[in-house]
C-alpha positions as CSV (number, residue, x, y, z in Angstrom):
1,X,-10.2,-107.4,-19.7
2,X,-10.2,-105.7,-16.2
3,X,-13.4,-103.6,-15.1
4,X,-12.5,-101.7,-11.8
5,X,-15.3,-99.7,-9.8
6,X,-15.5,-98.2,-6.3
7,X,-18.4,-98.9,-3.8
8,X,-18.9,-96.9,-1.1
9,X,-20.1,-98.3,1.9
10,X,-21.2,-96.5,5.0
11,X,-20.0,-97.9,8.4
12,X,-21.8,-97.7,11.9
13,X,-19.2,-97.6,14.2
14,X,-20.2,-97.3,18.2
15,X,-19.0,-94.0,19.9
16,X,-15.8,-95.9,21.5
17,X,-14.5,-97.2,18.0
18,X,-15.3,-93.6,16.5
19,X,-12.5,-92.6,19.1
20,X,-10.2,-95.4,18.2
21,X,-10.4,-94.2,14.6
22,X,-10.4,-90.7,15.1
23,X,-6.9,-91.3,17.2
24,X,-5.7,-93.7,14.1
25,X,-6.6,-91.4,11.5
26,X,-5.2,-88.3,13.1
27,X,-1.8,-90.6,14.2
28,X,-1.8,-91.8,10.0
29,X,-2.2,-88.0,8.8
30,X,0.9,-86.9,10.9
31,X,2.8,-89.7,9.8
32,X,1.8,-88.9,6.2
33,X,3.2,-85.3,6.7
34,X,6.1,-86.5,8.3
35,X,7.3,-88.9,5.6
36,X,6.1,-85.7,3.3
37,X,9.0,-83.8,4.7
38,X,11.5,-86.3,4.4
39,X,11.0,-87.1,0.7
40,X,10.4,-83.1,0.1
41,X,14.0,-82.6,1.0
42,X,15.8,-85.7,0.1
43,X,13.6,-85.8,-3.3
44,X,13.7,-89.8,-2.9
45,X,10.9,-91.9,-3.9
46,X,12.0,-95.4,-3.3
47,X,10.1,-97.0,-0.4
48,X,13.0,-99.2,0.3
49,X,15.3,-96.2,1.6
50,X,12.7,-94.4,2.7
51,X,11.9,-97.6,5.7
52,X,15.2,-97.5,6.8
53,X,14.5,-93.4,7.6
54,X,11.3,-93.1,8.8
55,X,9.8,-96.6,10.0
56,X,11.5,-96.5,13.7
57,X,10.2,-93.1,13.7
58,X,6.4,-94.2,13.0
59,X,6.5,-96.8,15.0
60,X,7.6,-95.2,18.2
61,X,6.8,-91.3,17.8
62,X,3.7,-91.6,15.7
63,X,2.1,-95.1,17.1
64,X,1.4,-96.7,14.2
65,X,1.5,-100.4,13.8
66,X,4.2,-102.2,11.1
67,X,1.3,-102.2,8.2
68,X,0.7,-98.8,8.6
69,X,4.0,-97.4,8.5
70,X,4.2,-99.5,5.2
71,X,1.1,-97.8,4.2
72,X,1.8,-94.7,5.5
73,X,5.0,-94.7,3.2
74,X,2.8,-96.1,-0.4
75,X,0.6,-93.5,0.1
76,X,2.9,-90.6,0.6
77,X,5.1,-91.9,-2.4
78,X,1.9,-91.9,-5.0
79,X,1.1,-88.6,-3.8
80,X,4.1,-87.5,-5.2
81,X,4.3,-89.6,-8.0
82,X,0.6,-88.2,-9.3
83,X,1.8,-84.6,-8.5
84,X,4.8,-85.4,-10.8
85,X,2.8,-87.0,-13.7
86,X,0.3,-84.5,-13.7
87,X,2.9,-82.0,-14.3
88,X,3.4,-80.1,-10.8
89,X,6.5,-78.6,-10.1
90,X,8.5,-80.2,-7.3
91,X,7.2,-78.9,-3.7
92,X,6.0,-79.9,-0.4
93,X,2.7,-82.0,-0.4
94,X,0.9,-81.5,2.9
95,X,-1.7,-84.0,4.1
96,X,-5.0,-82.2,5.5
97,X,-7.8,-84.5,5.6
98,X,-8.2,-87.1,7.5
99,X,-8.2,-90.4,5.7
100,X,-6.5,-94.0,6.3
101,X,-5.3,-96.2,3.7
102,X,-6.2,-100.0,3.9
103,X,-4.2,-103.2,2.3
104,X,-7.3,-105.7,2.0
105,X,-6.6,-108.8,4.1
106,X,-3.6,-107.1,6.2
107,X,-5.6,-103.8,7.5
108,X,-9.0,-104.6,6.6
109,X,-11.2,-107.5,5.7
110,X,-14.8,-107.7,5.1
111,X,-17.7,-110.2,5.5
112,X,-20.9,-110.2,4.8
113,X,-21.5,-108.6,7.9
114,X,-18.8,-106.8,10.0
115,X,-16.0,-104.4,8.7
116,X,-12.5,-105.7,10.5
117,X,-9.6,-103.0,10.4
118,X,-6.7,-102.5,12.5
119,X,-6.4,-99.6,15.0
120,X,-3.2,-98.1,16.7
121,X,-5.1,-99.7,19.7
122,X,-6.2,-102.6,17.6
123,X,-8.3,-104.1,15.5
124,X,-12.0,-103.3,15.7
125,X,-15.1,-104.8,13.8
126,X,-17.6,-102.4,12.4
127,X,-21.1,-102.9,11.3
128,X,-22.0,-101.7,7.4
129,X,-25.0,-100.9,5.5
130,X,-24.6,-104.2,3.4
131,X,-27.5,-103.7,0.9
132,X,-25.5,-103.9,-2.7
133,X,-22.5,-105.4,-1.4
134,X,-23.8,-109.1,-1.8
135,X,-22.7,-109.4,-5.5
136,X,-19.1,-108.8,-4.8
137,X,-19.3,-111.8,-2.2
138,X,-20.8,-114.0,-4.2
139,X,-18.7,-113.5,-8.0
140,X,-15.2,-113.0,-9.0
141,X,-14.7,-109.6,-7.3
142,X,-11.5,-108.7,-6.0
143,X,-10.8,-106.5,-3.1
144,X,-8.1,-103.7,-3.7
145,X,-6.7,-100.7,-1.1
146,X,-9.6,-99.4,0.3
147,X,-10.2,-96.0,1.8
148,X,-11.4,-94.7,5.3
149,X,-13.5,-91.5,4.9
150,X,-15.2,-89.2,7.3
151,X,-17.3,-86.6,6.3
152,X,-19.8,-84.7,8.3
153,X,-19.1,-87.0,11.2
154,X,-20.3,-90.4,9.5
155,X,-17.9,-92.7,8.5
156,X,-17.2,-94.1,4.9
157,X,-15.4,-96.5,3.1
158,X,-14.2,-96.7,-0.8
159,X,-13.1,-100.1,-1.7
160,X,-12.1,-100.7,-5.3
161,X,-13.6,-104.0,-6.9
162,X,-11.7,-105.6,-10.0
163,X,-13.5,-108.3,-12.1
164,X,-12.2,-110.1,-15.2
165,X,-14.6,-109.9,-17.7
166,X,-15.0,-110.9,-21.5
167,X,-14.4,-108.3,-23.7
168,X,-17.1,-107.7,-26.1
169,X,-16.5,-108.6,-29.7
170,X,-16.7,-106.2,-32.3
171,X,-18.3,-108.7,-34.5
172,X,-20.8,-109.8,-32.3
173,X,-22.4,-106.0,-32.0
174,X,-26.2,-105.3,-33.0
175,X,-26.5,-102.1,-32.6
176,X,-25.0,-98.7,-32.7
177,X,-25.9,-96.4,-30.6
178,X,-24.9,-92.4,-31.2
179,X,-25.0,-90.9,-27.5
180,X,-25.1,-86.6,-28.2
181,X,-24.7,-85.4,-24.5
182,X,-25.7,-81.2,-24.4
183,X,-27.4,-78.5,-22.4
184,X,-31.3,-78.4,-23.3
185,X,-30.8,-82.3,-23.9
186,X,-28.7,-83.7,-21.8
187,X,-28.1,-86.7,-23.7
188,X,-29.9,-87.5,-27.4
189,X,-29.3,-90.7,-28.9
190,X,-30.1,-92.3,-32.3
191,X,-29.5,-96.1,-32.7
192,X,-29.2,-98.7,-35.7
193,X,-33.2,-99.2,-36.0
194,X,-33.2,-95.3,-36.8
195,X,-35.2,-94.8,-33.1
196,X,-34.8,-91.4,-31.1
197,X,-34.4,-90.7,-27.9
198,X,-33.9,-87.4,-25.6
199,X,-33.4,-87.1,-22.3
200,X,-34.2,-83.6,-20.7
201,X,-31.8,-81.5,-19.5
202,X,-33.8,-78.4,-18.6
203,X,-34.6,-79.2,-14.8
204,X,-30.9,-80.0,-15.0
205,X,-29.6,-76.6,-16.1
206,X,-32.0,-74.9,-14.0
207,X,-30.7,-76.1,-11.0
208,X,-27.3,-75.6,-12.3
209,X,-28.3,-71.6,-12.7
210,X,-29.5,-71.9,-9.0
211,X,-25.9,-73.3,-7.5
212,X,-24.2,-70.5,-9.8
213,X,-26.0,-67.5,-8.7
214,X,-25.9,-69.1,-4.8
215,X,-22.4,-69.3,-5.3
216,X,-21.8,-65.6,-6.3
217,X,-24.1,-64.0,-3.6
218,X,-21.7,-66.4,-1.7
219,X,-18.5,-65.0,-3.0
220,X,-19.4,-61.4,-2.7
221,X,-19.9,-61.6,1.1
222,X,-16.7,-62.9,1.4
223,X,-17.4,-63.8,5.2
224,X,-15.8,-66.9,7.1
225,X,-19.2,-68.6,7.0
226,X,-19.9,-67.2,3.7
227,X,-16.9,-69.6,2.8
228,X,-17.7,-72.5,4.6
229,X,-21.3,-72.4,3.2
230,X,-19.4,-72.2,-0.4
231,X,-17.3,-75.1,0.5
232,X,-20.5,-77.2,1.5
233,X,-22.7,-76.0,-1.7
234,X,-19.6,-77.2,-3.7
235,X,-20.0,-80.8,-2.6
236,X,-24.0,-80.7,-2.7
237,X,-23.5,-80.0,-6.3
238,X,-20.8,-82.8,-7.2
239,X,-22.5,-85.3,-5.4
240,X,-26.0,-84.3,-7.2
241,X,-23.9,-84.1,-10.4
242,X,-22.4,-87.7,-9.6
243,X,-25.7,-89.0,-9.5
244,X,-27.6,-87.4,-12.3
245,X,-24.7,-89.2,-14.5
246,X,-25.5,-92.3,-12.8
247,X,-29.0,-92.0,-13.7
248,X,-28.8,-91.4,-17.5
249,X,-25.6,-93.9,-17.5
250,X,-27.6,-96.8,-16.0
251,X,-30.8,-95.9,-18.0
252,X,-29.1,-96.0,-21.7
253,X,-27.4,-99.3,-20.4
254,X,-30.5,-100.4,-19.1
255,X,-32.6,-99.6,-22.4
256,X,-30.3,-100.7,-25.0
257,X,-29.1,-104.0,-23.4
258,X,-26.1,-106.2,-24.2
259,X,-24.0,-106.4,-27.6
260,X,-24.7,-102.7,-28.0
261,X,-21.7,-100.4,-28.8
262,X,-22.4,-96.8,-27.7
263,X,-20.5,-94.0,-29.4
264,X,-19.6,-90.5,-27.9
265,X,-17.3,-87.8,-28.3
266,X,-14.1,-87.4,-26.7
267,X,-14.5,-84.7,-24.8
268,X,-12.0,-84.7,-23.0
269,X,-10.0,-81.1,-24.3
270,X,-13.7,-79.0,-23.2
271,X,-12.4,-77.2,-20.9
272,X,-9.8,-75.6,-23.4
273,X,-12.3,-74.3,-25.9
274,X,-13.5,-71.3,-23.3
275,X,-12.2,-68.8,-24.8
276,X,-14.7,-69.6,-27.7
277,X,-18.1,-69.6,-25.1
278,X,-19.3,-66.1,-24.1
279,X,-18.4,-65.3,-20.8
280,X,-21.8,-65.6,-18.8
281,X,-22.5,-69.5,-21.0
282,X,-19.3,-70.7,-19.8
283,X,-20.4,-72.3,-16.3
284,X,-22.4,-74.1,-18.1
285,X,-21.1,-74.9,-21.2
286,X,-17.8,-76.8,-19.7
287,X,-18.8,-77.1,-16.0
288,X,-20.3,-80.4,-16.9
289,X,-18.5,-83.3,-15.9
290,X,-18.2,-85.2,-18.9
291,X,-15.3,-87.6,-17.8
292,X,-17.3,-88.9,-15.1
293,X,-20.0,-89.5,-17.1
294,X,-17.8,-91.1,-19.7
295,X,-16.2,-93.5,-17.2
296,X,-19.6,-94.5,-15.9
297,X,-20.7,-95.6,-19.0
298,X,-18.1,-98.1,-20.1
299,X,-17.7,-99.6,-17.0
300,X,-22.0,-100.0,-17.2
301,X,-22.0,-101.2,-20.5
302,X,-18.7,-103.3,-20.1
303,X,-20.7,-105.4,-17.0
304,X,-23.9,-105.6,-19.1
305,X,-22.0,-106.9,-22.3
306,X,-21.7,-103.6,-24.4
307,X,-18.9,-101.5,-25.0
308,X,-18.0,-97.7,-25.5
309,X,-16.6,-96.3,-28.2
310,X,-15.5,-92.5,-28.1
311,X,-14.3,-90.3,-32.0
312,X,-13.0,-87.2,-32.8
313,X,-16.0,-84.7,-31.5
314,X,-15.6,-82.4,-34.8
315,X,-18.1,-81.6,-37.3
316,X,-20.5,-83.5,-35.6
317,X,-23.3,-80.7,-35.4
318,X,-22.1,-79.1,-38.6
319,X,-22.3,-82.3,-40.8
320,X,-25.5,-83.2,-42.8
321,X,-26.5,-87.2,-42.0
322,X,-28.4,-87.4,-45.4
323,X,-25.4,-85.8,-48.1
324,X,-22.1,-85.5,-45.5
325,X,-22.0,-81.6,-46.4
326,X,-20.1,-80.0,-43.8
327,X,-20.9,-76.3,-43.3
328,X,-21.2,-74.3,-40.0
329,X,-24.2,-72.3,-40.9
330,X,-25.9,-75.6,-41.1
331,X,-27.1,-75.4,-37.7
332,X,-28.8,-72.8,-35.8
333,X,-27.7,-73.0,-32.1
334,X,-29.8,-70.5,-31.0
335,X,-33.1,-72.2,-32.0
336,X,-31.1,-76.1,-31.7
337,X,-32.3,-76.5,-35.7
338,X,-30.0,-78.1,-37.5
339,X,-30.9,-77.2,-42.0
340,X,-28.4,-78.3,-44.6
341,X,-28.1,-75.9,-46.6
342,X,-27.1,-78.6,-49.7
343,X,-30.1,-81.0,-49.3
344,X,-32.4,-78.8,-47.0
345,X,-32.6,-82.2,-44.7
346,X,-33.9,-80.4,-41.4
347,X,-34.3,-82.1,-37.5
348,X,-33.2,-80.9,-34.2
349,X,-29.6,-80.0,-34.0
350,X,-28.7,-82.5,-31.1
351,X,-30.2,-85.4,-32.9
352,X,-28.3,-84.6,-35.7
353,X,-25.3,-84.8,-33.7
354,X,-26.7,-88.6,-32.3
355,X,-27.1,-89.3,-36.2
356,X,-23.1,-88.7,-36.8
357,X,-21.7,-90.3,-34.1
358,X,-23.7,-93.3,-34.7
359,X,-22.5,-92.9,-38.6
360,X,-19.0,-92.9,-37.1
361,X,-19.8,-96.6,-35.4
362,X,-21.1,-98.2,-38.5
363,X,-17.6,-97.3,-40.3
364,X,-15.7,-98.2,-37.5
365,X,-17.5,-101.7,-37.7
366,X,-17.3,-102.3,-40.9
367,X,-13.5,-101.2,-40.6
368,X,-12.4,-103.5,-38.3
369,X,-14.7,-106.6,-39.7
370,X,-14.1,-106.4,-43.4
């Protein structure tokens, strides 16, 4: 199977190449937005018909070099495409930021030292931070489209990195591990040798509470700045969220080691079930970024020789591990005590949840071995 990540590398480039990009990026975003006008209108998506429209056009009016224009035109296209799939009504997509798409070995390369890219002036070579980069030089790593970022005047790029890699057998597993990710405990897991674990996620939804009410004193001003400041506290949080999933992602890999299957819920539909959270829970109840999380994981314990398996989320807190009766009164949410009310078996409500989904592992196994 295919495993495909993103690093992000920062770049150090001198104050005469941050020109030379500036000018390229600006020069890529109005060709973006003119090619977005001409597909708008004409509601054509094929890149063949679209060169013979607008490629004279970038090259001469907008600057940019022949690989450019290509790119220019992909990048416009799947803009389109993704605003189609997701289910967007036909309209005019506008390009704001200012970012440059790169085909590797035709507008970028790397090396194990200097970032090479092409300019409208040029091509430049750019020192990088390096540190983590040396395993994709040195295995089977491909280099896919990368990305040319800049944010708060530093300079970033995103390079996806595909790797073949052995899929994991299902009858090699030895053990199952039930992942319960919640509020008070942001993950709990229980695991074939009936061992418990729980990570804390009380410092976590503290800090959450802090970004919310922030955010509202924020809102209420309703100021120019007041905005701005909202925008910036917006990223702070995703980028601390992004790494707190890193963290617990990398430390249940890193505990459980290889030939591990890990078991969570598909969570994917939380953001419907709203309407069933009171009204001041709901920032945090489906705020959390679960998907991310999700996606960490298996492409962690895919590269470490594990694999992820996600079930039907229902009846997971409601279901006694000991007898299998289902009830809803069965758990107390407000003191996370989960009591069966057939066989009185009692433990913490999130662990209970760990038990189940692990459960869920050992019948898939034994499904698909027998």
């Amino acid at each position: 199977m295919q495993i495909t990540i993103t690093a992000k590398i920062k770049i150090k480039p001198t104050e005469d190449q941050v020109s030379q990009l500036n000018e390229t990026m600006i020069a890529y975003r109005q060709g973006c937005n003119f090619v977005s006008r001409i597909v708008f209108e004409s509601v054509d998506l094929k890149q063949a018909s679209l060169h013979k429209v607008t490629y004279g056009a970038l090259r001469t009016q907008y600057g940019l070099r022949s690989q450019m224009a290509q790119s220019v035109m992909k990048t416009v296209i799947a803009r389109y495409k993704t605003n189609k799939s997701n289910g967007y009504e036909w309209s005019l997509v506008t390009f704001k930021r200012l970012e440059y798409d790169l085909v590797w070995n035709r507008d970028y390369s790397l090396s194990k030292e200097v970032f090479s890219l092409n300019t409208v002036e040029g091509r430049i070579k750019v020192p990088y931070e390096s540190k983590g980069m040396e395993q994709y030089f040195e295995s089977e790593w491909s280099f896919g489209t990368a990305k040319l970022v800049n944010k708060y005047g530093k300079w970033f790029l995103h390079i996806p990195m595909t790797k073949e890699v052995e899929d994991v057998l299902d009858y090699n597993i030895n053990n199952v591990v039930g992942v319960d990710l919640g509020i008070n405990f942001v993950a709990t897991t229980y695991d074939s040798q009936d061992n418990t674990l729980f990570f804390n996620g009380r410092p976590i939804k503290h800090k959450r509470s802090k970004y919310k009410f922030l955010r509202k004193q924020l809102q209420q001003l309703g100021t120019a700045s007041s905005r701005r400041k909202l925008k910036r506290i917006g990223q702070r949080e995703s980028r601390w969220m992004t790494d707190v999933n890193h963290q617990i992602s990398k430390a249940l890999v890193d505990h459980y080691g290889s030939n591990t299957m890990f078991v969570i819920e598909d969570l994917s539909g939380v953001r419907n079930a709203t309407e069933r959270v009171r009204v001041k829970d709901r920032y945090v109840t489906v705020s959390w970024s679960f998907f991310e999380f999700r996606q960490m994981l298996v492409y962690k314990a895919v590269m470490s020789g594990s694999k992820v398996l996600t079930v039907d989320p229902r009846y997971t807190s409601q279901t006694c591990p000991k007898c299998g009766h289902t009830e809803k009164a069965n758990r107390d949410k407000t003191k996370h005590v989960f009591c069966c009310k057939n066989c009185c078996y009692t433990s913490n409500d999130d662990r209970v949840g760990a038990m189940n989904l692990h459960r869920k592992g050992i019948e898939y196994i034994a499904e698909v071995t027998a």
